[in-house]
C-alpha positions as CSV (number, residue, x, y, z in Angstrom):
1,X,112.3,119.2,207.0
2,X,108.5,118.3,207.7
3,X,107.5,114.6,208.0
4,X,105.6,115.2,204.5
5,X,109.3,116.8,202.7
6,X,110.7,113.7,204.1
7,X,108.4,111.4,202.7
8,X,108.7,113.2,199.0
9,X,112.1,112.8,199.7
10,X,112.4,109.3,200.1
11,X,110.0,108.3,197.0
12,X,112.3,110.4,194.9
13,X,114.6,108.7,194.9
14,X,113.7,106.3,193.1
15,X,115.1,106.4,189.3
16,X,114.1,104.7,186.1
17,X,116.4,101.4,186.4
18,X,115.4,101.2,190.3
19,X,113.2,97.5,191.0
20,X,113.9,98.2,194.3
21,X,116.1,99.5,197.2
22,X,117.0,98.8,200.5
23,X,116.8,101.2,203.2
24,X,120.6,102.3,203.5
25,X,119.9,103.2,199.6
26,X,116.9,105.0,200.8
27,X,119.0,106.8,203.4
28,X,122.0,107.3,201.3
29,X,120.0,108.6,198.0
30,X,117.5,111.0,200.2
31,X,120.4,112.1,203.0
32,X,118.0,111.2,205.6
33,X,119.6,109.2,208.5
34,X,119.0,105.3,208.0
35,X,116.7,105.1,211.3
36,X,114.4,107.7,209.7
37,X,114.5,106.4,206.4
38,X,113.6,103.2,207.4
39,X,110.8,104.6,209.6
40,X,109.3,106.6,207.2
41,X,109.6,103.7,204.2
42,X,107.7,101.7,207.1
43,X,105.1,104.8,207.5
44,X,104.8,104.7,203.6
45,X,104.2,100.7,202.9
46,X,101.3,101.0,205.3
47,X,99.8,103.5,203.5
48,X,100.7,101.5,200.1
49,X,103.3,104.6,198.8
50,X,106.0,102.0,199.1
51,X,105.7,98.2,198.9
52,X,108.8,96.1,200.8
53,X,110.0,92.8,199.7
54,X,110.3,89.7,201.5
55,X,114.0,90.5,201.9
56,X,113.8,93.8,203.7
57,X,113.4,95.9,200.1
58,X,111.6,98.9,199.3
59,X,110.1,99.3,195.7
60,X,107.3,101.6,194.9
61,X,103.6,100.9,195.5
62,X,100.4,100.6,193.2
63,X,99.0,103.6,195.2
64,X,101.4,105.8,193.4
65,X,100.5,104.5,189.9
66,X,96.7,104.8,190.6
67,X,97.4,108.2,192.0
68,X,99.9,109.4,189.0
69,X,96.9,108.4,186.4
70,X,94.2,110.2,188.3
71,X,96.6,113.3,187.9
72,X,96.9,112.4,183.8
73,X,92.9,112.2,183.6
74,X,91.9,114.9,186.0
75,X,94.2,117.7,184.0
76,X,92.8,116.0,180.9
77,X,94.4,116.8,178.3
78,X,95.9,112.8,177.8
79,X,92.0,112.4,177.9
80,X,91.2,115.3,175.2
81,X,94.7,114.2,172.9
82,X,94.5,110.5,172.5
83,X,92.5,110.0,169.1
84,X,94.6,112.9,167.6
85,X,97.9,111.1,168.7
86,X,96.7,108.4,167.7
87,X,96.6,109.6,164.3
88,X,99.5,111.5,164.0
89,X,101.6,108.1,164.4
90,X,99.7,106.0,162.1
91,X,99.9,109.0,159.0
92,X,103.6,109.9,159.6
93,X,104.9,106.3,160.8
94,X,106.9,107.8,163.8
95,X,106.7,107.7,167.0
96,X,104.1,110.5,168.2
97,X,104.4,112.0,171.8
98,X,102.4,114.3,174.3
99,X,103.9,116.2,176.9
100,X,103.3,119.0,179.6
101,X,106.0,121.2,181.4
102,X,106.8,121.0,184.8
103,X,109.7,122.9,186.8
104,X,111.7,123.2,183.8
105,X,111.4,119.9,182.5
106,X,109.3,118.1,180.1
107,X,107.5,115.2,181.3
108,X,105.6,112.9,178.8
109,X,102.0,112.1,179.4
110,X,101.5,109.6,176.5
111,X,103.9,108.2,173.6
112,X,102.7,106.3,170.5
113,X,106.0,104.3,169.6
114,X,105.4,102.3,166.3
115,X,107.5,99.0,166.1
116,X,110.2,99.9,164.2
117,X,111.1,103.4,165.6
118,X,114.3,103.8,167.0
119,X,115.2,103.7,171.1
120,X,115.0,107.8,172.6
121,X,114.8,108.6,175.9
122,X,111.7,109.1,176.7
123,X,108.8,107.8,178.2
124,X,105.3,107.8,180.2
125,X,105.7,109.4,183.4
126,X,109.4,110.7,182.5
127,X,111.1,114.1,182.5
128,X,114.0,115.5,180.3
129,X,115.2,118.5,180.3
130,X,113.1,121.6,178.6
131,X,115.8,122.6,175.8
132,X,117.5,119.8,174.6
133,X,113.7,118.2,173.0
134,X,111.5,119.8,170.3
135,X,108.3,119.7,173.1
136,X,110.2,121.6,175.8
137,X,111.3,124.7,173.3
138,X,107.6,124.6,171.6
139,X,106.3,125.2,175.4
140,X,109.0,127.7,176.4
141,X,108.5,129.7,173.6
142,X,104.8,130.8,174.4
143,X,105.7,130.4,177.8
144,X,105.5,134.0,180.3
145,X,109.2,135.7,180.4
146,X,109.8,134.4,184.1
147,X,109.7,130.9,183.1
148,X,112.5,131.0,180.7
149,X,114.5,133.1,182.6
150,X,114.1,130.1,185.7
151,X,114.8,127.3,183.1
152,X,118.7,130.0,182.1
153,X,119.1,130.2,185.8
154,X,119.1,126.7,186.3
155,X,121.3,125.8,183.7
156,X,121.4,124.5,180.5
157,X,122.1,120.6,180.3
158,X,123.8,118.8,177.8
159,X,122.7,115.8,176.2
160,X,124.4,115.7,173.3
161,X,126.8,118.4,171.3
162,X,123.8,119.2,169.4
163,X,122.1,120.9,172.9
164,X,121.9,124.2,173.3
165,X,124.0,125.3,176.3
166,X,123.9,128.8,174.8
167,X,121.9,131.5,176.8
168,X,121.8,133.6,173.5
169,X,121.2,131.0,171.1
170,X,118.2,129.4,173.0
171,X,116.8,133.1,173.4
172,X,117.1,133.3,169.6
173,X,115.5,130.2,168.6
174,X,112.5,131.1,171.6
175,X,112.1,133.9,169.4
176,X,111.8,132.0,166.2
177,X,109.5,129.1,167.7
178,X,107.0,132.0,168.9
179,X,106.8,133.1,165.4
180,X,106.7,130.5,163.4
181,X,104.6,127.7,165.8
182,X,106.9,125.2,165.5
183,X,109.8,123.8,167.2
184,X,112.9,121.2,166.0
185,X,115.1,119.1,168.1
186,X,117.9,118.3,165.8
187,X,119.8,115.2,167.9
188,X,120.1,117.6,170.7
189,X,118.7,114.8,173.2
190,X,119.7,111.7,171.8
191,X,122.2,111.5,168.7
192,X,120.4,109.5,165.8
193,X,116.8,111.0,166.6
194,X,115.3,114.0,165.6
195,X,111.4,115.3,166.2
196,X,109.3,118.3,165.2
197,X,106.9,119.9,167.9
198,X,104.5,121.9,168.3
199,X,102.3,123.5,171.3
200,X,99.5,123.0,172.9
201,X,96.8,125.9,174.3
202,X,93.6,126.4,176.5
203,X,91.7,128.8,177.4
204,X,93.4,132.7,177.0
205,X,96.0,131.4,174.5
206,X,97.7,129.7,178.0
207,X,100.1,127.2,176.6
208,X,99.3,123.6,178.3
209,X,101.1,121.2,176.2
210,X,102.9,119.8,173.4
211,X,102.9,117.1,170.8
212,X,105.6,116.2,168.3
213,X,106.8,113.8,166.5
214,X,110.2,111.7,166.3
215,X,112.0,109.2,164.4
216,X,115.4,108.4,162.7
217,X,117.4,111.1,161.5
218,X,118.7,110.0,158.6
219,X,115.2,108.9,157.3
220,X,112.5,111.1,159.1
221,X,111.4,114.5,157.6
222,X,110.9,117.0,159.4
223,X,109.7,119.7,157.1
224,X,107.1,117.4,156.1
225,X,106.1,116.5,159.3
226,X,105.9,120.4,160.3
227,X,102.2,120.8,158.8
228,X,100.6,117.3,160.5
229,X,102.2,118.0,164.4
230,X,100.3,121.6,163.7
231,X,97.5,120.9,162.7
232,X,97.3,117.8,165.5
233,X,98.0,120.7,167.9
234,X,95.4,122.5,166.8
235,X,92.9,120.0,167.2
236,X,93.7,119.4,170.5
237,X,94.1,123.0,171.2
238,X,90.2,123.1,170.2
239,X,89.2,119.8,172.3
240,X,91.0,121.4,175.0
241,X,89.8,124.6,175.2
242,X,85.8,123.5,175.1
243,X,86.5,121.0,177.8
244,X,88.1,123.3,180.1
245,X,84.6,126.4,179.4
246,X,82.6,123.7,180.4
């Protein structure tokens, strides 16, 4: 491994519950021996990666943060979606998310959570698998064949019974989500929850994105949602698209 592997190593590691670790975590987590690992979570508080602790503890720096929202502002679309989200929470009174895909997951870029919606798994910054959420399967769908077959290779996770785990099935409802524009994650992530998606594009029709929105199962409806997560895609679609001809 290069000193730069290592490095990326060590600061994934880190998961969502983590404050902070201490370097035989580091080591243990990232398989690097504990000398190394300590060296390099040294090399990486110097350079404000990492930040350690008065007791010996590594959590991760502010450098990372300012870096991870430079990424969410220079890709733009958080930038071009905002009012739009914005909007879509506060006419259908759920929670309202954003999202892009990245090696076969999801990860959100901004969420909209009113105070009453119920507790889901995601959240800024996260990742969740592709297929188990409405976003994923609205991106997959207009996504090129070689993608989808990666995100089959890899496996198909289960979250819940609902999840598809189905090579077949997922294939199918691709096929269905490509021609009708919108996607459904029926408590196949997190049972109690359901969402409505739909995607995202730039310039050539290139899907970049998703939005959707979620709330309660047994009160949220989904088929009235459908029409207000399009045409919020839509919208962004258009922002999107000028900003990236200019």
């Amino acid at each position: 491994m290069s000193s730069i592997s290592r490095a990326l190593a060590l600061l994934s590691v880190f998961q969502t519950k983590d404050r902070e670790l201490t370097a035989a975590e580091l080591a243990r987590r990232s398989g690097l021996p504990r000398s190394t690992a300590y060296r390099i979570a040294g090399e990486l508080a110097d350079l404000g990666g990492l930040e350690q602790t008065p007791d010996g503890h590594f959590r991760l720096g502010m450098k990372l943060f300012e870096w991870g929202q430079l990424a969410l502002y220079q890709r733009g679309l958080r930038e071009s979606a905002s009012s739009f989200l914005a909007d879509l929470s506060t006419a259908t009174h759920q929670t309202a998310h954003l999202a892009v895909l990245d090696n076969c997951e999801v990860v959100y870029l901004d969420i909209i959570r009113p105070s009453n919606a119920p507790r889901m798994h995601s959240r800024v910054g996260g990742r969740l698998p592709a297929t188990v959420t409405g976003l994923g399967k609205a991106m997959l769908a207009f996504s090129p064949p070689d993608v989808i077959d990666d995100v089959i290779a890899r496996g198909l996770p289960r979250m819940t019974a609902n999840s598809i785990t189905d090579e077949s099935r997922l294939r199918a409802e691709l096929a269905k989500i490509h021609r009708t524009g919108i996607a459904f994650d029926h408590q196949e992530q997190a049972i109690g929850t359901s969402c409505c998606a739909a995607p995202i594009f730039g310039m050539n029709h290139r899907v970049v994105g998703a939005v959707s929105v979620s709330g309660h199962t047994s009160s949220i409806r989904l088929d009235l949602m459908s029409a207000a997560v399009q045409s919020t895609a839509a919208g962004i679609s258009r922002v999107q698209g000028a900003r990236l001809e200019r």
